[in-house]
C-alpha positions in Angstrom: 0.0 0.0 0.0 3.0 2.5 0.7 4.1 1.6 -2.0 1.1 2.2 -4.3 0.6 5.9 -2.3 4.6 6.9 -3.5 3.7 6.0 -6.9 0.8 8.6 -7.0 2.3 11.1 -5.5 5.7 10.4 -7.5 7.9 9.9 -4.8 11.1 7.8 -3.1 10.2 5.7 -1.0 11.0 7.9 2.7 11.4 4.7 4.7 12.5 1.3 4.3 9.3 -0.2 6.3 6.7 2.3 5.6 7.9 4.3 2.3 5.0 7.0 2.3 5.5 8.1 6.4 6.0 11.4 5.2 2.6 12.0 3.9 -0.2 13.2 6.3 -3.5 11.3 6.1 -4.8 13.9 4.2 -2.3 14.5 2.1 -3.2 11.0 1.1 -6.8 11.7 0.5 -6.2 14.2 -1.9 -3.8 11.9 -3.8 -7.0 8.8 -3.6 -9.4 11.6 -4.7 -7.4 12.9 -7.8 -6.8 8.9 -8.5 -10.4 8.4 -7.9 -11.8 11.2 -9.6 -13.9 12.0 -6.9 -13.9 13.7 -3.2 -13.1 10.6 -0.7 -13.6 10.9 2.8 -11.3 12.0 4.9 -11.3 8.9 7.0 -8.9 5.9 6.8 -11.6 2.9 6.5 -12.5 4.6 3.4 -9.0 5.1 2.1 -8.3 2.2 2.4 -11.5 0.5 0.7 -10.3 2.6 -2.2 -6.9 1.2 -2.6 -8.2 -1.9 -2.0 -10.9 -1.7 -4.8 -8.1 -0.2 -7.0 -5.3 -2.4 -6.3 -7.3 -5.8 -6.3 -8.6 -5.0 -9.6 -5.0 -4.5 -11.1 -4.1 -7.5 -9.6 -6.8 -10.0 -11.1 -5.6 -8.2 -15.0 -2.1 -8.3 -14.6 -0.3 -11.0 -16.1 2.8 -10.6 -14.9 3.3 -10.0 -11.0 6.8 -8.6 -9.9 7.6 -9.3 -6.0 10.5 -8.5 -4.1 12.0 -11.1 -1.8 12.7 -10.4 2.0 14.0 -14.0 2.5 15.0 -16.7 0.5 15.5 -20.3 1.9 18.2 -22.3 0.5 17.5 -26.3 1.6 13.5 -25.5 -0.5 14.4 -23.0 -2.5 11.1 -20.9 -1.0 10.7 -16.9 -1.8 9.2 -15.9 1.6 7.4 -12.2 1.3 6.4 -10.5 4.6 4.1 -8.1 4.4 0.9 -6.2 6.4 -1.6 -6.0 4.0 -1.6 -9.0 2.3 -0.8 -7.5 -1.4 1.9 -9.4 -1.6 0.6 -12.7 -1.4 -2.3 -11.4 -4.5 0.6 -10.4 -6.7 2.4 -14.1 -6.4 -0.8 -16.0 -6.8 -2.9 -14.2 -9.7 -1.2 -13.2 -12.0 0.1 -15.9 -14.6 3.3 -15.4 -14.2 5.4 -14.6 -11.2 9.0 -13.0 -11.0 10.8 -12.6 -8.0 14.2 -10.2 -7.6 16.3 -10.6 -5.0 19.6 -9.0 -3.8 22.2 -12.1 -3.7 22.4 -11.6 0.4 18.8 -12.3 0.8 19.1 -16.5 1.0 19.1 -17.8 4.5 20.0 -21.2 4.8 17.4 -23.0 6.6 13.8 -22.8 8.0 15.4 -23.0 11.4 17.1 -20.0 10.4 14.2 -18.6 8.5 12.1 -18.6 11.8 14.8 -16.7 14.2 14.7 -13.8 11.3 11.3 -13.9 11.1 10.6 -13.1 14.3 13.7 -11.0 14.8 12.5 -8.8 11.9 8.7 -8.1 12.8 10.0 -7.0 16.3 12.6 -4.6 14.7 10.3 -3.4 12.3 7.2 -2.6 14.2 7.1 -4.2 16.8 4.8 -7.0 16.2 5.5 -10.9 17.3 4.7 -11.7 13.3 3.3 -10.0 10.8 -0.2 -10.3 9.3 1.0 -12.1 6.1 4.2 -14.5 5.9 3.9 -15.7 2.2 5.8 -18.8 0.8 6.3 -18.8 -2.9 7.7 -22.5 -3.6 7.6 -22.6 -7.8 4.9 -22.7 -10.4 1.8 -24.3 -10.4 1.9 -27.8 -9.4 -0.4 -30.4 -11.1 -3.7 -30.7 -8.9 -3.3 -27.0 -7.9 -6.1 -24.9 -8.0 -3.9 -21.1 -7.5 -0.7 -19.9 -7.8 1.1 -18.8 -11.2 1.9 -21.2 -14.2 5.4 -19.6 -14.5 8.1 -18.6 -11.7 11.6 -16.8 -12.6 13.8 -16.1 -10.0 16.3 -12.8 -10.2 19.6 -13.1 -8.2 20.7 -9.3 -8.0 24.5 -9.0 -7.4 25.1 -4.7 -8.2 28.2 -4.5 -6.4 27.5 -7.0 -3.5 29.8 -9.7 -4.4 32.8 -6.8 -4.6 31.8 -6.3 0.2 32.8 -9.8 0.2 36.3 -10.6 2.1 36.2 -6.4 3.0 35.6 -4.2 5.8 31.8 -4.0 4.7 30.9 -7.8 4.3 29.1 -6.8 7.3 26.4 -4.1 5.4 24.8 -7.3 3.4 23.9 -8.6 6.7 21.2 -6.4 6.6 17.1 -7.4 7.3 15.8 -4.2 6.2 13.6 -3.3 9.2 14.0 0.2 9.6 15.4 0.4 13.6 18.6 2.2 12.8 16.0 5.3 11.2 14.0 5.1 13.9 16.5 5.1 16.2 19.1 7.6 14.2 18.9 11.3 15.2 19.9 12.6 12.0 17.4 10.8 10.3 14.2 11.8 12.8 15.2 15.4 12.0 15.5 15.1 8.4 13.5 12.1 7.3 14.5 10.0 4.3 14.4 12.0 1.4 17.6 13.9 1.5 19.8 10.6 1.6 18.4 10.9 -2.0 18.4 6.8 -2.6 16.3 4.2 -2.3 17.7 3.0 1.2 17.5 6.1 3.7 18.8 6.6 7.8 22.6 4.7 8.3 22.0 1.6 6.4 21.3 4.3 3.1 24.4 6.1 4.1 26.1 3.2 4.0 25.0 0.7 1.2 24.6 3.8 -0.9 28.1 4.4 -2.2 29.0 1.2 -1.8 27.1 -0.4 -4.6 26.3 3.1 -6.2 30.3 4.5 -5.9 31.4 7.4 -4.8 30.2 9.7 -7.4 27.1 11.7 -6.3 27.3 9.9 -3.1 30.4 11.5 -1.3 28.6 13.2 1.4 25.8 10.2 2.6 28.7 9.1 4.9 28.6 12.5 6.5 25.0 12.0 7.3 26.1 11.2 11.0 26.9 12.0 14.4 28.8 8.9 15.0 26.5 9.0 18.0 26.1 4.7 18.0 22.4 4.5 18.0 21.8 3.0 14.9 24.4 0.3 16.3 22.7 -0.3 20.0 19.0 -0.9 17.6 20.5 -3.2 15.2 19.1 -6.5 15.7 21.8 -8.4 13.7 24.7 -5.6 15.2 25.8 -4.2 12.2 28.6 -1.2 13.1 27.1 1.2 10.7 29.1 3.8 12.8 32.4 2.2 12.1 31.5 1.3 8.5 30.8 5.3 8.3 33.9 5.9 9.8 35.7 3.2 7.3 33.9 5.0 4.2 34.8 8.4 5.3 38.4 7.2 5.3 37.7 5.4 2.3 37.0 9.0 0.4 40.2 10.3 1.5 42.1 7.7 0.3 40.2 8.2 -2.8 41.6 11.6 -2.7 37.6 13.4 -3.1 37.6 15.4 -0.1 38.5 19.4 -0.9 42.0 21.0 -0.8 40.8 23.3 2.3 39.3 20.3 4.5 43.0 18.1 3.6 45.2 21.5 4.4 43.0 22.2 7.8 43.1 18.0 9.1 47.0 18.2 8.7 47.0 21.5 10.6 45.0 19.9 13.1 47.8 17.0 13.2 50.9 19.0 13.3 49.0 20.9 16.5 47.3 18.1 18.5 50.5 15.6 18.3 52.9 18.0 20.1 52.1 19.0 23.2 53.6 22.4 23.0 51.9 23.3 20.0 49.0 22.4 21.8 48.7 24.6 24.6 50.3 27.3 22.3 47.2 27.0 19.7 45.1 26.7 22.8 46.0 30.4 24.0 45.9 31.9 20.4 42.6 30.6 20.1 41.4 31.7 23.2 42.5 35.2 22.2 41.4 35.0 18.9 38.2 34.3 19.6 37.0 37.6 21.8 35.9 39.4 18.7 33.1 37.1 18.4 31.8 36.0 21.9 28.2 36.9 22.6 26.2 36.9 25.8 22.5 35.2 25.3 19.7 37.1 26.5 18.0 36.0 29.6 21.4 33.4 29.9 23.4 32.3 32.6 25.5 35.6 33.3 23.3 38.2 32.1 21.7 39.3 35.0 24.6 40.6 36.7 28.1 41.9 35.1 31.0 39.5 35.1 34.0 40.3 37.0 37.5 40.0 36.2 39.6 42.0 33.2 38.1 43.6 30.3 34.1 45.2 29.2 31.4 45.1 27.2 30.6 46.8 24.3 27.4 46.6 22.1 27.5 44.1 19.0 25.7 42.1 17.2 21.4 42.3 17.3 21.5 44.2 20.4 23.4 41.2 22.4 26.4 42.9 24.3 29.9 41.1 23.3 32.3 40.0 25.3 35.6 41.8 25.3 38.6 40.9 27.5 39.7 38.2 30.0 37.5 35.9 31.3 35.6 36.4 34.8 37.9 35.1 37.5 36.3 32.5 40.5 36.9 32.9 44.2 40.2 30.6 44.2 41.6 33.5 41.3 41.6 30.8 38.2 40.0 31.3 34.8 36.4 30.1 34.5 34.5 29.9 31.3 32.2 33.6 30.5 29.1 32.7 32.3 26.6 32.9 29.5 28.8 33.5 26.4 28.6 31.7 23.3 30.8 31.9 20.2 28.5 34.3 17.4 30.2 34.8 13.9 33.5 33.9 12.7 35.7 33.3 9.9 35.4 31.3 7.2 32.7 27.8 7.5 32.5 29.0 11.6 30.7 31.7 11.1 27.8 29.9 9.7 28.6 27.0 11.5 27.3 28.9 14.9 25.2 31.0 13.4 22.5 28.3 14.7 24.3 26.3 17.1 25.5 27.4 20.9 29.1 27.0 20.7 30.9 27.8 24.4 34.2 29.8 24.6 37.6 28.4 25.1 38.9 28.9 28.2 41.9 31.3 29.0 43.6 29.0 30.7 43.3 25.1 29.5 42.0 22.3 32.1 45.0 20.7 32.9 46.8 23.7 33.8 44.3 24.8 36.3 43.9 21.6 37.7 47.4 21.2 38.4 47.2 24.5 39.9 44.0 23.1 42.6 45.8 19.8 43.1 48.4 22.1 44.4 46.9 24.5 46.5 44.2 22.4 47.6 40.2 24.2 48.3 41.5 26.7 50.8 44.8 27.6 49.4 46.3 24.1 50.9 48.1 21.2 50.0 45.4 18.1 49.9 45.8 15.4 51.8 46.5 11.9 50.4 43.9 9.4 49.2 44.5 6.6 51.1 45.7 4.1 48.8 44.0 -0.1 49.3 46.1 -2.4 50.5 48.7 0.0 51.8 47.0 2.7 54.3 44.4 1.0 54.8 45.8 -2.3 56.1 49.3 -1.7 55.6 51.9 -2.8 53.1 50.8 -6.4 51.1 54.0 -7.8 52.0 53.4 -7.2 55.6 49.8 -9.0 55.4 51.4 -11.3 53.9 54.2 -12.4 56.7 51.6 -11.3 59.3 49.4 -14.6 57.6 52.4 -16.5 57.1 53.4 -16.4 61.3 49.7 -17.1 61.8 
């Protein structure tokens, strides 16, 4: 039925489990009515006595039926369709002749094994022990057989699937197709499917994508991520689509098809972070660099009363006074972060970059100099004392136990 609603409203599917989620029930009505030539009503028992009216009648005309395949039994050589609204089972059965394609990672090798992904796969997907429908389609005809088709063809898809064997992304064809990494992938809840631009949407898109597409038109899908894990943690078969992400990321730049700037700023941010002293040196320029762009937030945290410590405010911005100077100074005298301040502007990518996201100042000082500085001098200016370490303070040295149970 999705599936039937995309192709009337001439759409990609938006979802691997339910491809026309981004349409609103009415949205859907309007799309029946225009099909129907007539107003429908705006009510869901009588969409869907429309699609079924439609769809049943195409079904007992049609010659040919074309199914996919979610699973494919090797010992019986069965095509097993799972499916909701039980369209899947009319377009194996009525039609004359039935073709089934199927990407080459789709065969499971026994029913035993059949029954685990069943199960696994209606959970994932929605949620459901089993689904409405479980269809096997075992052949043609037999003799004595009152349904079914008098033809059966079988379409093994490779596309680039055969190349993931032996590699780091054998593990991507392990795929069931049930949708949990969207549901569970923030990037794809605030974007929905569409701007992956394939057929396959959320992590699994980003990753399967250029991997049987290529690169080419594809280079940013593995981008699509926070790297945040979910996707990973709702997998039912554990599939690290995070670390594949990471691997095709790496993958481009190996490639060479990331830009000139992006390659000369990652090898700046090498020579920096591997030397310590380049470190804290980049770590004070940018903590003075950055003062020309620092914003207090309205009604934030510091606003109500003016920081103290070096420096003053000056008007910039939309009205939102900027931060100029040193940062406000705590009761033990170190360096705290400007209560309230965010970074505003900037040069280059950063300024857009924050121009909708709170980013929070560098600190004048960085952490582990200050705390080096409190380990020191301790809350009130004094040396701590020393955590009691187990098996020495607290019972005395081990090898003192240790003769002391000896003697015993």
């Amino acid at each position: 039925l999705g599936e039937y609603i995309i192709q009337l409203a001439g759409h990609k599917p938006s979802h691997i489990v339910a491809p026309a989620v981004h349409l609103s029930q009415q949205q859907i009505r309007e799309l029946f009515s225009r099909e129907a030539g007539r107003e429908l009503p705006d009510e869901p028992e009588a969409l869907a006595a429309f699609a079924r009216e439609r769809l049943r009648e195409k079904f007992l005309r049609a010659d040919v039926g074309i199914s996919g395949a979610n699973f494919v039994v090797a010992e019986s050589g069965t095509v097993v369709l799972v499916t909701n609204e039980g369209n899947g089972r009319m377009v194996t059965s009525l039609p004359r002749v039935h073709i089934a394609v199927m990407g080459m990672e789709r065969v499971v090798p026994t029913w035993e094994d059949l029954g685990v992904l069943l199960e696994v796969l209606a959970r994932s997907a929605t949620g459901q022990k089993i689904t409405v429908y479980t269809t096997f389609a075992g052949g043609p005809r037999r003799p004595g057989e009152v349904d079914g088709p008098e033809e059966f063809h079988l379409v093994i898809v490779d596309n680039g699937r055969s190349n993931l064997l032996g590699t780091l992304f054998q593990e991507a064809l392990h795929c069931i197709r049930c949708g949990a990494c969207l549901n569970a992938c923030p990037v794809y809840r605030q974007m929905g499917g569409h701007p992956y631009g394939g057929v396959y949407s959320g992590p699994i898109g980003a990753v399967i994508t250029p991997l049987l597409a290529g690169f080419d038109g594809w280079e940013e899908l593995p981008y699509a991520s926070s790297l945040c894990g979910a996707c990973h943690e709702a997998c039912p078969v554990m599939i690290p689509l995070h670390d594949l992400l990471v691997d095709l990321r790496e993958e481009e730049v190996r490639q060479g098809r990331t830009g000139t700037a992006e390659r000369i700023a990652f090898r700046l941010w090498r020579w920096i972070f591997t030397d310590p002293q380049r470190y804290r040196v980049a770590a004070r320029l940018a903590a003075w660099l950055q003062r020309p762009w620092l914003r207090r937030e309205p009604g934030g945290p510091g606003t109500e009363a003016p920081a103290t410590g070096q420096g003053s405010t000056e008007g910039g911005g939309s009205g939102d006074p900027a931060v100029q100077g040193a940062s406000p100074r705590a009761s033990d005298g170190l360096p705290t972060l400007l209560a309230g301040a965010v970074l505003r502007g900037g040069p280059g990518p950063l300024g857009a970059w924050t121009a909708g996201r709170d980013f929070p100042p560098l600190a004048d000082r960085p952490f582990h100099a200050r705390w080096a500085q409190l380990q020191e001098e301790g809350p009130e200016g004094e040396v701590p004392p020393r955590e009691p370490q187990r098996g020495v303070d607290e019972a005395g040295p081990t090898g003192e136990r240790e003769a002391a149970r000896d003697g015993a």
